[in-house]
Structures are given as C-alpha cells and as structure tokens.
TITI-766384 format. One record per residue: x, y, z of N, C-alpha, C in turn. Coordinates in steps of 0.05 Angstrom, whole numbers, plus 5000, padded with zeros to 4 digits. Example, Ala and Ser with C-alpha at 12.3 -4.5 7.8 and 13.67 -1.06 7.14 Angstrom:
<recs>
526448865156524649105156526449345156525749555142527349795143525850015157
</recs>
This chain:
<recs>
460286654965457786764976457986775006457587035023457387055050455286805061455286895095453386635099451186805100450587045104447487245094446487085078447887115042446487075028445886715023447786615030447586385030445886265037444286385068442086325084439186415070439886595058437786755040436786615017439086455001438386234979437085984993438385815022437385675023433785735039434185955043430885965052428786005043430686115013428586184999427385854977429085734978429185434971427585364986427485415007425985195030423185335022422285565023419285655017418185664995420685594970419185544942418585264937420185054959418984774962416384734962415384914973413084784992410884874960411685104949409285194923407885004911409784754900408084554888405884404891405784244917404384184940401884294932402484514946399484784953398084784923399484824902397584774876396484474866397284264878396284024869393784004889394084154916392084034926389584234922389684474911387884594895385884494877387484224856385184184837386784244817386984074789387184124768385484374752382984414758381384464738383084834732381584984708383285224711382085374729379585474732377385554744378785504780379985314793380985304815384485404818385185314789387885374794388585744786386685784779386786114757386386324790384686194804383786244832385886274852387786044846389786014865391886194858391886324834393986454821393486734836391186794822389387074833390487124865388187014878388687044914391087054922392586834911396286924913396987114915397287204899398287574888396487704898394187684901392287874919393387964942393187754949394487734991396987844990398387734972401687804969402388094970401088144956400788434944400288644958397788514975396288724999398288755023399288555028400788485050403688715047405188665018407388835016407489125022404589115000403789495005403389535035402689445048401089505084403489485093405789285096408089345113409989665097410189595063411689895052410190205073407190145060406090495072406490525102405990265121405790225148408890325157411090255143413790335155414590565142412890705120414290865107416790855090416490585081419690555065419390705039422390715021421690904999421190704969418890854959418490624929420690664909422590854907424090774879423891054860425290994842424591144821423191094790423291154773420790974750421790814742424690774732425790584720425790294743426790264767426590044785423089984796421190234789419190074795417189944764419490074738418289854717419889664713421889644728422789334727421189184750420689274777418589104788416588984777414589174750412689034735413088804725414988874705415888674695416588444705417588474737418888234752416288064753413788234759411788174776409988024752409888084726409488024697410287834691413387714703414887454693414287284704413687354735412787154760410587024754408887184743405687074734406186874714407886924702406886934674408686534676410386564696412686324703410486114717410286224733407786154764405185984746403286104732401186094719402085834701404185934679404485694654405885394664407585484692408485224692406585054715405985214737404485054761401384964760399985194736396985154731396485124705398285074677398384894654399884724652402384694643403784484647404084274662404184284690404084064705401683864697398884014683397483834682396583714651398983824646399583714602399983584591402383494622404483234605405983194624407382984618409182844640412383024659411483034685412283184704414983154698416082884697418682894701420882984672418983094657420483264640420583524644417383704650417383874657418184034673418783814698420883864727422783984717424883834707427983814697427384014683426184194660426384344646426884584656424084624674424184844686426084964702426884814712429884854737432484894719432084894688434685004669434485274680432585344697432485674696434285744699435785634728437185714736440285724730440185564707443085484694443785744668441185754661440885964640441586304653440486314682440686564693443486644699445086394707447686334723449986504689447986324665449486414643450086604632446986724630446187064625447287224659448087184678449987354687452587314679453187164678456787164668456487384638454187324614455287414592455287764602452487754603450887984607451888184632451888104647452588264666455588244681457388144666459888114676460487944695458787894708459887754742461887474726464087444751466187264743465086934741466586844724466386564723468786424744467886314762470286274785469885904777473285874787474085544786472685364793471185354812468785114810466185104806465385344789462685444780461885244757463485214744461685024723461984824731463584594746463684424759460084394773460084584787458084544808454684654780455784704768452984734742452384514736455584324730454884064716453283904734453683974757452783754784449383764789449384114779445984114786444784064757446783994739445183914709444683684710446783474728446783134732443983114750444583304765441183174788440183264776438483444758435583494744435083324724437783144713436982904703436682664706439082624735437982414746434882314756434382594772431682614786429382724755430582734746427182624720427082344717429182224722429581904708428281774738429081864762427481684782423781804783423382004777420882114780419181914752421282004730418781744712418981534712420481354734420081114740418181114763417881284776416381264804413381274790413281444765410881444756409981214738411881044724412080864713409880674738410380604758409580464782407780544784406080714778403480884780402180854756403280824744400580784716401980934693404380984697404981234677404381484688405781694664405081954666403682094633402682274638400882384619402382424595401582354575402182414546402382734535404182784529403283174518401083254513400783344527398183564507397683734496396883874474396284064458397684344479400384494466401084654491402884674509402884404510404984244529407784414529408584384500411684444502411684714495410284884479409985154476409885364509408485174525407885384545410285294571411885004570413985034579416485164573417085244551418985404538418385624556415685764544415786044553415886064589414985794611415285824633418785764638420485634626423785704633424385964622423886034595424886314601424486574617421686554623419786704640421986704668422786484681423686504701426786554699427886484675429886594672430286914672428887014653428587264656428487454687426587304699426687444732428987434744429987244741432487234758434087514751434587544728436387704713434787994729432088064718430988334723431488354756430788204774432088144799434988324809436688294792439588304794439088634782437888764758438288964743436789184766435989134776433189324801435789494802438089344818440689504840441489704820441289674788442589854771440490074770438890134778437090384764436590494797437590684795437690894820434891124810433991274831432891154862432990884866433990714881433090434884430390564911429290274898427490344937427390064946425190054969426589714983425489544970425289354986424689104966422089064967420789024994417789184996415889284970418189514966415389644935415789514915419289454908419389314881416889054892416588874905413788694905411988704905410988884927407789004921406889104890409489274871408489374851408789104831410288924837410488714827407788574822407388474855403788224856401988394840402388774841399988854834399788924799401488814787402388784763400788464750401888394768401288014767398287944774397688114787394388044793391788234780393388424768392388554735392288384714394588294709394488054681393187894683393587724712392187494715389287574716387987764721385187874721383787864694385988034685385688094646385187754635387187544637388187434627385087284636384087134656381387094670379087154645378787464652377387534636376287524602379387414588378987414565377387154561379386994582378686714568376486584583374786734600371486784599371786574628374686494640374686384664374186464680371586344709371286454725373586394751375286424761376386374789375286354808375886044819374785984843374986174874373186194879373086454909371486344937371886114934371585864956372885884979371885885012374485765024377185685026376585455012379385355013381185474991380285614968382085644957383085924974381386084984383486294994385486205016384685945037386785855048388485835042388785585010391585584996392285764990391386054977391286264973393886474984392886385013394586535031396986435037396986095036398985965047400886075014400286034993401386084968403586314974400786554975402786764984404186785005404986665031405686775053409286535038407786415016411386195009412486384998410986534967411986694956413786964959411987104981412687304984415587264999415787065027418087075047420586895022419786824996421386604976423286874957421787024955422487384937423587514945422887554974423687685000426987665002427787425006430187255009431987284990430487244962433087244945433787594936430887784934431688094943434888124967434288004983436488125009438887975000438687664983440587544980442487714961441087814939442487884915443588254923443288314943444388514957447988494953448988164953451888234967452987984947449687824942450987554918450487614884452887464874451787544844449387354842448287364814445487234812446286924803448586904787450286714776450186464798451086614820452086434843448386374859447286594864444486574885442386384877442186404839439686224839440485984834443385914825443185584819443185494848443885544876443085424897440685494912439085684902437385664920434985484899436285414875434085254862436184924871438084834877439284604884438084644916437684874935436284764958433384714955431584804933428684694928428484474918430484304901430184094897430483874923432783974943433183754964430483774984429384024992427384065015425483924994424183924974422283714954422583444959424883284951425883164962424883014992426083275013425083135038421883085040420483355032417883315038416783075031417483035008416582714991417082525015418882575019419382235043417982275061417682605077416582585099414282485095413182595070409282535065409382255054411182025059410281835062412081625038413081785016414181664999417081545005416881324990419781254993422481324969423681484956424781624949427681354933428281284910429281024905431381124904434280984892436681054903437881304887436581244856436381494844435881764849433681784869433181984879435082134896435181954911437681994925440582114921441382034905443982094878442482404870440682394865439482734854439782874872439682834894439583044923442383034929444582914924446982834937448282994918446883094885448683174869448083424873444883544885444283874891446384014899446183824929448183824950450983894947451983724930454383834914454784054898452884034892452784304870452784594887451184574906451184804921453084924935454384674948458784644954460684834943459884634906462284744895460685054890458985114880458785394874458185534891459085544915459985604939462385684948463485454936466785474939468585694913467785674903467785944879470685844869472385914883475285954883475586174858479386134850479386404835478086484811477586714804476586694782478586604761476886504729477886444716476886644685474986784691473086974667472587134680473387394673471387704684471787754709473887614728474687674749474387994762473288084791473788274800474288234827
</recs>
C-alpha cells in the first residue's frame, strides 16, 4: 500500500475512533439515539451535496450512484444496529470483537470475489488482527467484570449483530465496486446520495416504529460532531481505495480504530491492563505485516 493510501486508512481509523464516544454520550434511550442517527446523515448529507453543487463536481452514472444507495443503506443500516441497538443489548466485549470481523470478512470477499492477490504476509497480519479482537474482548470483559459486569443478551441481541457485521462487510466491498461502473463521479456524490439514502430509511424506519427523534440541542451538537467523523472517516477510505485494494485498506484502517480507541481510553482517564495492551501491540502488527504484502502467493498481478 502507497503512503497516500496508507495515510488515508490511518485517518480514517482515527475519525471512526472517536464514533463510539459521541453515541454513548447521547443516551441510551432510542428516541435520543434514533436522533443521533438522523442529524448525522442530515448534516452529512447537506454538507456533501453543498461542497458537490458548490464545486460543480460530476455525480456519476446510474449504476455508481445505485451503488452509493446502497453504500448509504448499509451505513445506516451498520451505524443504527450496532451503535444504537446492540451496544445497549448485551455485553460489549463480544459485540466489539464481532463487529470488527468486518473487516476480515471484506479482506476475504476481495480475494474471492474480486481477484485482488493474496500476498505473503497477508494472512499472517489477519491472524494478528484476529488475536487482538480477542485478546481485547478478554481485557474489556474483565474491565467490566470490575464494574459490576456487563449486560446479559437481550431479546435481538445476536440477530441484529449478525446483520450489523455483514452490513459493514458488505460496504466495504460496494466501496471497492463504485470504480467498476463507469461514469464514475467523485466521491462527493457517491456520499451525499449515500447520507440521503440513509436519512430516508432512517426517517421511514422512525416512522414505523412510532419513534419520535430527539431534536434537542445537544443532540444536534453530537449530531454534527457524528457527522463531521463520518463524513472526513468515508471521505478517506473513498481516496484510499483509489490506488489500495479493499483486502489490504480495511483490515488497517479498522487495526488503526482499534489502537486510537485504545488511546482515547487512557487519555479519558482509564488505565488500560496488560492485555489491553498486547491487543494494540497486535493491531500494530497487523497493520505492518499487511503492509508489508510481499510476493504474491494467490491471484497475483
């Protein structure tokens, strides 16, 4: 991977760090979190379209702007089940580790699916970000162990985490398929038509289930801060996946969201046990070796 895209995974790591955060301090309830979802993609959305029309970039042709939907469809649909149901279902430190298969699954479905090579220290560096997502469940439910425990399943629990790893698995992939369907246009519209996909459903979705969303102050603060992670987090891996395969882009820019998580935790006060530590040391590694690529060994080009 160039150092473009390289910089592009880790930044985009660094601004999907911060997502979690911004939804805990929202509020469990759905009514606040359904809110936080909304205004997200609202702002997101508004923001993309105003810089696309403002510079005049070009939107695409139909096929890349219904894969935007869809991207924008998966995001919600990823965003919504894992950050504003799941987290508050059942115990984190399974749901953590699960979710972050995304990226192992995406890395997989490019090799089958889309050809990209399997190079000499690629699965090496898989295994490494498979050891930290289990190390770091095993220090997270001890840390919660020290806390009183963590929440028992709840009705949902594991139904709606399934569909949030594949959900994000999926994006990754439609991500990568945009470059195949000519007109391409920039990355700009594929998002705007994206949030404005995502903040349809999420409206619909509101609606059915008779929830009102919170339209408070603070939630459009987090709102904004939500979107201003999102959008520059999309942004990044768009420009990254310009020159990187997808195989190689999301398992590190999801091994750099685990380490900036990581930091934040310590900086906001926690002390992080040695386990933890070993989880971040193994990201770290992981991001190295699948880095280091070397030759191919499958599907070489």
């Amino acid at each position: 991977m160039d150092l473009v895209a390289l910089g592009c995974a880790l930044g985009s790591g660094l601004a999907m760090s911060l997502v979690p955060s911004i939804f805990k301090r929202q509020g469990p309830s759905a009514e606040r979190q359904m809110g936080l979802q909304l205004g997200g993609s609202l702002i997101a959305g508004a923001a993309s379209a105003a810089l696309l029309l403002g510079l005049g970039l070009p939107l695409g042709g139909r096929l890349f702007l219904l894969l935007a939907v869809l991207t924008g469809l998966g995001n919600a649909l990823n965003g919504y089940t894992y950050l504003s149901v799941v987290l508050h279902r059942g115990p984190v430190s399974v749901s953590w580790a699960v979710v972050y298969t995304s990226a192992v699954l995406v890395a997989v479905a490019g090799w089958l699916l889309l050809g990209e090579p399997v190079r000499l220290w690629h699965p090496l560096g898989l295994a490494c970000f498979l050891g930290c997502l289990a190390v770091m469940a095993v220090a997270v439910r001890r840390t919660a162990a020290k806390r009183g425990g963590e929440l028992a399943p709840r009705k949902g629990y594991w139904f709606w985490l399934a569909v949030a790893l594949l959900a994000g698995a999926a994006n990754g992939l439609l991500m990568k398929l945009k470059d195949q369907a000519p007109p391409v246009g920039n990355h700009l519209s594929f998002l705007a038509m994206g949030y404005a996909a995502a903040t349809a459903a999420l409206g619909l979705g509101s609606g059915v289930r008779g929830t009102r969303p919170a339209c408070d102050r603070r939630t459009w603060g987090l709102s904004a801060a939500y979107a201003g992670c999102s959008l520059l987090g999309l942004l990044l891996v768009l420009k990254g996946l310009e020159t990187a395969d997808v195989s190689v882009l999301l398992p590190v820019q999801a091994g750099a969201a685990i380490g900036f998580g990581a930091l934040w935790a310590a900086l906001g006060g926690e002390r992080p046990s040695r386990l933890a530590y070993a989880g971040v040391a193994l990201a770290v590694l992981a991001i190295v070796l699948i880095n280091l690529g070397g030759r191919a060994i499958l599907g070489g080009r």
